[in-house]
C-alpha positions, 0 to 999 in steps of 0.5 A, a space after each residue: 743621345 744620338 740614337 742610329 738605327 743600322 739598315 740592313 736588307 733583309 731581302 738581300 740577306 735572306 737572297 744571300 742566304 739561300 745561294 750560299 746553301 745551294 753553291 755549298 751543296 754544289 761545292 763537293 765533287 761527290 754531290 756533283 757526281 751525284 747529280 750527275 747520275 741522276 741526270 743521267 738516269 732521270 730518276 735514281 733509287 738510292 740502293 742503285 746511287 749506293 753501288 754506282 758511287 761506291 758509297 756506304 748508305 750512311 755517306 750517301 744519305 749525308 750528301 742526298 739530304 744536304 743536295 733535298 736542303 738546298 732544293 737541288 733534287 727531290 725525294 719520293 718514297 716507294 714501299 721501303 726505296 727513295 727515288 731521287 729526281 732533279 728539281 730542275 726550276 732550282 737548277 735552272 734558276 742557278 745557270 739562268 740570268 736570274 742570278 747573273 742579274 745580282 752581280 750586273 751593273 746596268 
């Protein structure tokens, strides 16, 4: 009985992985808008973002916690407010070489 074990590169994998949650986070035109405004701003509180894009609360919290998974921005909480900033280590390391170096073939 032959027995063959299937190698699979679990760090590929795992790499793999965690692009695909970021380019889906990046995948929708109001999750774009949103980082864009918080790159405009610098820092943004979620009752500003709420007016500025036209959004129920509810909505907005739905694409602001899938931009906080994918590490794309992060949160801090003051009093009742949440002020969101970009993660700018995770942006740039998406528009660097880094990534580029994934799919070259040298």
């Amino acid at each position: 009985m032959d027995k063959t074990i299937s190698f699979t590169d679990v760090s590929l994998t795992n790499t793999f992985n965690l692009y695909e949650k970021k380019f889906k986070a990046l995948s929708d035109q109001k999750r774009l808008h949103i980082l864009y405004e918080i790159t405009q701003q610098g820092e943004v509180c979620v009752c500003d973002l709420s007016e500025k894009l036209h959004l129920p609360q509810s909505k907005l919290s739905y694409h602001l916690k899938i931009l906080m998974d994918a590490q794309l921005i992060e949160k801090e909480t003051r009093g009742t407010w949440s002020y969101y900033t970009l993660n700018h280590s995770e942006i740039n390391h998406i528009l660097s070489e880094e990534l580029c170096c994934l799919f070259r073939r040298d």
